[in-house]
N, C-alpha and C positions, 0 to 999 in steps of 0.2 A: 141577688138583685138588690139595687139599692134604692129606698123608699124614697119618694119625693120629698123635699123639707116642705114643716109645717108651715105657714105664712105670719108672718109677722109684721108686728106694727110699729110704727117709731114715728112719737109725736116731738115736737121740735117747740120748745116755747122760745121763741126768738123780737128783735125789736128792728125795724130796718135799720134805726140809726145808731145804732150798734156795732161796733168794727168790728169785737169779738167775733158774733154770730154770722160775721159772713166769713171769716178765718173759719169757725167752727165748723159752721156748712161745708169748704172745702173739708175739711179733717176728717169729716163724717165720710164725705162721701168716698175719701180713699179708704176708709177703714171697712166702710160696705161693698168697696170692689173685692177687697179679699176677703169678704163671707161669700161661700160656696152656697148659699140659699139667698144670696142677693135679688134673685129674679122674685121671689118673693115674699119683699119683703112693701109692705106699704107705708111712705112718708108723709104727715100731716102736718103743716104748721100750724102754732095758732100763736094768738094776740099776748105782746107783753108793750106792755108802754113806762118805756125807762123815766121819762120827764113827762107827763100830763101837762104839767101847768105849762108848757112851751107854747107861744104862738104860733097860728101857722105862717106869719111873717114875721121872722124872729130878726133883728135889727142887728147886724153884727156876723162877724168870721166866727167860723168851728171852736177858734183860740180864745175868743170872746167870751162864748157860753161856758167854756169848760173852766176859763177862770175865773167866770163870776160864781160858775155851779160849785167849785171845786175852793174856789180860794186860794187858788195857785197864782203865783206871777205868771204871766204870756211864757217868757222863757224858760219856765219849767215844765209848759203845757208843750211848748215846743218839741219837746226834747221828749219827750211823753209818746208823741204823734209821731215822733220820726222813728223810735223803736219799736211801736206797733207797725208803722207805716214798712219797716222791714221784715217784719214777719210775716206782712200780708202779704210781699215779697214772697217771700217763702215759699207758698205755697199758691205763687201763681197767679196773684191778684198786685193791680195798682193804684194803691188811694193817692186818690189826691185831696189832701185835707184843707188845702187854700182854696178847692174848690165847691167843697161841700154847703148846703143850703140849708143849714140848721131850721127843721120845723118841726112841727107836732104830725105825730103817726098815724094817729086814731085811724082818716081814713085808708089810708095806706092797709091798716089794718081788713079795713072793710072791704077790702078791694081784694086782697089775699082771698078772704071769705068767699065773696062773688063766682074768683077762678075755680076755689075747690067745687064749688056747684055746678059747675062746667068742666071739669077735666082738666084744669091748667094748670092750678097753684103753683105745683112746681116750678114751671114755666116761669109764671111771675114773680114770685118770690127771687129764681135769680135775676133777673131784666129791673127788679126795684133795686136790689143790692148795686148791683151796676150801676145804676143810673143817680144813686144816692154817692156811692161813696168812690166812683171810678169816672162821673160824668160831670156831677156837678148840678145834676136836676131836681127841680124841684115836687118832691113826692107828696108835699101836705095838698096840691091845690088839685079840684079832682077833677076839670079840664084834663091835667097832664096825668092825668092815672089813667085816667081813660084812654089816651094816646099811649100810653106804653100798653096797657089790658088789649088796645085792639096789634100790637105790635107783636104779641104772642100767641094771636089766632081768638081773642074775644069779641064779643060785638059793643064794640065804642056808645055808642048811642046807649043800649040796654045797660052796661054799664053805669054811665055818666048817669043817668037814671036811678038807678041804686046807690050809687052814691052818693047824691043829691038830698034823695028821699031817707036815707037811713034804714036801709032794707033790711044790709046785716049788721047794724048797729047790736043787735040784740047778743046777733054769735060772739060778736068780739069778749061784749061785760060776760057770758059765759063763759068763755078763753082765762078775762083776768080774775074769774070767780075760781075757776080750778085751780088757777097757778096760787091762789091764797093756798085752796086747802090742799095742795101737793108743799105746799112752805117755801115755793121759789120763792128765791128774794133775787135772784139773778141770772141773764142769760148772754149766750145759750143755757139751753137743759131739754136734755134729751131723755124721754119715756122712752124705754124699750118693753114692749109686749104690755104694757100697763102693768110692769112689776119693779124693772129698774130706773133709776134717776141716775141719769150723767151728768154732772156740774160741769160748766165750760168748754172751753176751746182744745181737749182733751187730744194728746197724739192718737193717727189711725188706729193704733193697737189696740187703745181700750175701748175704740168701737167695734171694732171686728170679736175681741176677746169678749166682750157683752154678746154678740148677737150671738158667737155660736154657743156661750153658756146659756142663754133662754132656750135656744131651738133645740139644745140637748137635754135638758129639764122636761121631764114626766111627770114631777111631783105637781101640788095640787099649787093655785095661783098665792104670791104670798106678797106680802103689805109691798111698798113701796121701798129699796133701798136706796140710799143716797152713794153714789159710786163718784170720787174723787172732789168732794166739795169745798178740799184747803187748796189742791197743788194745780189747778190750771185755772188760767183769765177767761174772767166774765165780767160782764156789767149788768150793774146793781143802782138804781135810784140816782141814774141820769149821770155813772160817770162809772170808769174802766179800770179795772185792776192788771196794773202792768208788770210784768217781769223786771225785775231789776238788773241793769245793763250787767252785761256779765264783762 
């Protein structure tokens, strides 16, 4: 008779405006269709903010920011955007980078916060991805957070109220207080079982190949490993590390 798998956990430090982490996201979640203890396994997001000092009404296209942040010509940012922009391809997603709403996350963040208090995060977390980087909407103003929060079964009103008030303002600077002492400097980054560190936009294998080495592990809990943190893209301090056109 075979024993139930133990449950596991797997925290996501990710940024909405972040192309990587929502590539990432898909990645993950094919790599947890092929763990055989996917049923349980538990996913938590929490708070990274790649740009802080961004407005929430930032003046200017996706191509503007990245080449004032970056210091790139536009047409190097171009060309940047369209070989991520095919990867997100890849795996099933459609940005559209001419129509992105460059702003600051904070609340965005606080609102993630809100759903996990309620059963949703998941939920939200995909419908802001979407809505940031496949719609064109604007996630900084918390009117419209609240409209997509009540868009995936939240109450709008109660929301909008928390987000106003700064309810989980507190949870987020605890989010960016862990990622200090876990040493992210960049996401995605995936916690498995509070032992291992995933850097990046990792193929499915090395998330399936993490979870079923935790769930097979008896030994006693041990420090944090850092699992692939040269060879796949993440962003780091408000800008994207991209593969070089093959």
């Amino acid at each position: 008779m075979t024993s139930a798998p133990a449950p596991l956990t797997v925290d996501i430090w990710s940024d909405i405006a972040c192309p990587w982490c929502y590539i990432g996201k898909r990645k993950f979640e094919a790599g947890l269709a092929d763990f055989d203890g996917r049923d349980d396994v538990t996913v938590t997001y929490h708070s990274y903010e790649l740009s802080p000092d961004t407005p929430v009404d930032f003046d200017g296209s996706e191509v503007d920011f990245l080449s004032r942040h970056k210091g790139l010509p536009a047409d190097q940012v171009q060309q940047m955007l369209a070989r991520v922009g095919g990867i997100a391809t890849s795996v099933g997603l459609d940005y559209d980078f001419d129509a992105i709403r460059h702003t600051k996350t904070l609340k965005a963040h606080e609102a993630l916060h809100y759903a996990k208090a309620h059963g949703k995060q998941l939920e939200l977390a995909e419908r802001l991805f979407k809505a940031y980087f496949e719609q064109g909407e604007h996630i900084g103003r918390v009117d419209r957070l609240a409209d997509l929060g009540a868009e995936v079964g939240l109450d709008r009103a109660e929301l909008l109220t928390a987000l106003e008030s700064g309810t989980f303002a507190a949870d987020v600077q605890d989010d960016l207080r862990q990622a200090q002492a876990y040493g992210i400097q960049g996401v995605p980054f995936f916690v498995v079982d509070g032992r291992y560190g995933i850097s990046g936009a990792q193929d499915p294998g090395v998330f399936t190949a993490a979870l079923n080495q935790v769930h097979a592990e008896l030994a006693a809990r041990v420090a944090l490993t850092p699992i692939g943190a040269d060879d796949a893209a993440a962003c780091a301090d408000g800008s994207c590390d991209v593969p070089a056109a093959q």
